[in-house]
C-alpha positions as CSV (number, residue, x, y, z in Angstrom):
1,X,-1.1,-28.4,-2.4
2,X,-1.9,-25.7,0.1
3,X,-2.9,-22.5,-0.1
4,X,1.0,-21.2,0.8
5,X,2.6,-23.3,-1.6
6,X,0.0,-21.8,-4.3
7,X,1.5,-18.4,-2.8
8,X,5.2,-19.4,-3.3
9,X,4.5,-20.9,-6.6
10,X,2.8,-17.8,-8.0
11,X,5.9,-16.0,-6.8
12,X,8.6,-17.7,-8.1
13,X,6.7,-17.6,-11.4
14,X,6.4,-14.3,-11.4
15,X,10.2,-14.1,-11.1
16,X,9.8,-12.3,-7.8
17,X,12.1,-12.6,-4.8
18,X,11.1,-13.0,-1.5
19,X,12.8,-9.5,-0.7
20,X,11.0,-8.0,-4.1
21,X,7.4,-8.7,-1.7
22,X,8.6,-6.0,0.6
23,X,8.2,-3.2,-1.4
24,X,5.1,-5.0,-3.4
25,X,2.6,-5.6,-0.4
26,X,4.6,-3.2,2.5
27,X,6.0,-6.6,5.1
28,X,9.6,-7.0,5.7
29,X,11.6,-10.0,4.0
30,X,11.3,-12.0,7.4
31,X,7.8,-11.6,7.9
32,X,7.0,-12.8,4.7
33,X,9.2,-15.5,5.1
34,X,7.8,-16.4,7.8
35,X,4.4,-16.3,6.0
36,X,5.5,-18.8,3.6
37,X,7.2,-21.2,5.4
38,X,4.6,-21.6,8.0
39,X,2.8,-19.1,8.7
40,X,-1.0,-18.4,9.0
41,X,-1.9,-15.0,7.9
42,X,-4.8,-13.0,8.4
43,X,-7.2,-12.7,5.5
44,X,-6.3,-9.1,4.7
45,X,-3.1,-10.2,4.7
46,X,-3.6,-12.5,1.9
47,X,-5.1,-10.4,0.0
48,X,-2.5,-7.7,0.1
49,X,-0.1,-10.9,-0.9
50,X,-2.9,-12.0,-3.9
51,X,-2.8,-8.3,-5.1
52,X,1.4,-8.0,-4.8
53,X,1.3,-11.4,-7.0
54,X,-1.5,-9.9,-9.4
55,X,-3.5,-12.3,-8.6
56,X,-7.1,-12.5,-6.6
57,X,-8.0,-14.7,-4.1
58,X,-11.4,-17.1,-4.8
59,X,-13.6,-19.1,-3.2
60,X,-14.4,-21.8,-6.2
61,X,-17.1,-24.2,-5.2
62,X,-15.7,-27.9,-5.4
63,X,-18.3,-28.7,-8.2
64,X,-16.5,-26.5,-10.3
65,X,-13.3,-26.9,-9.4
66,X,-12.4,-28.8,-12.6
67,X,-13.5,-26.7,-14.8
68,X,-11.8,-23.9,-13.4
69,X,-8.3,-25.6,-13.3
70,X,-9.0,-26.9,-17.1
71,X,-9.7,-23.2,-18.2
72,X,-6.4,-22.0,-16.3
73,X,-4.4,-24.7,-18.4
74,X,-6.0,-24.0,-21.0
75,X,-4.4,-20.5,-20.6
76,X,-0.9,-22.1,-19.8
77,X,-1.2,-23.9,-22.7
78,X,-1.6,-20.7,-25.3
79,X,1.3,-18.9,-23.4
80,X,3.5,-21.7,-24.1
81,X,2.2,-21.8,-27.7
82,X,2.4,-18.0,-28.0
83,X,6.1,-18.0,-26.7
84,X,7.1,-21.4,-28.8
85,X,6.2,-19.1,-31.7
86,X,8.3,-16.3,-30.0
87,X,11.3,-18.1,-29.6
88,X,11.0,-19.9,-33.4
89,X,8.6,-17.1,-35.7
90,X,9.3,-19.7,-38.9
91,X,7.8,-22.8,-36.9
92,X,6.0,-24.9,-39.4
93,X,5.9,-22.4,-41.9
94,X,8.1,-25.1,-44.0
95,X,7.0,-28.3,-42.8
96,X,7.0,-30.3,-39.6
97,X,10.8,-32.2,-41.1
98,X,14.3,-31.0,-39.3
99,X,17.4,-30.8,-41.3
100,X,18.7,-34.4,-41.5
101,X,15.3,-36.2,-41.7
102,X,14.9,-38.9,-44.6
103,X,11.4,-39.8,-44.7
């Protein structure tokens, strides 16, 4: 995956249009547009777009690469928990069985 598919990912996660970047990093819809589609933007200009996103651009050495993505999984992992036990506060409290089950 390349760096501006990371960019459009982040984005789309973060529920963001590509008309909300406008006012968030200061380029019009088109440029940024352009930016994702197939551009090749100047550093400063990604880091105005890492900063929009709230994120921060990194340089991660390849040797720890896999730690890095395991840790940031990790993390996706305990939001999905967190929000499972958002969505259904009384999960498990009474038992792992659904309404129906015969064991």
């Amino acid at each position: 995956m390349s760096l501006l598919d990371d960019i459009k990912q982040r984005r789309i996660a973060r529920g963001f249009k590509q008309k909300d970047m406008q006012q968030r990093i200061g380029v019009s819809r088109q440029q940024y547009q352009q930016i994702e589609s197939k551009g090749n933007p100047r550093l400063d200009t990604l880091e105005l777009i890492a900063k929009g996103l709230n994120s921060e651009l990194m340089l991660i050495p390849d040797e720890k690469k896999r730690q890095v993505l395991a840790i940031l999984n990790e993390d996706n992992d305990a939001v999905s928990e967190i929000q499972s036990l958002i969505d259904d506060p009384w999960q498990g409290l009474l038992g792992d069985t659904e309404i129906g089950d015969d064991e």
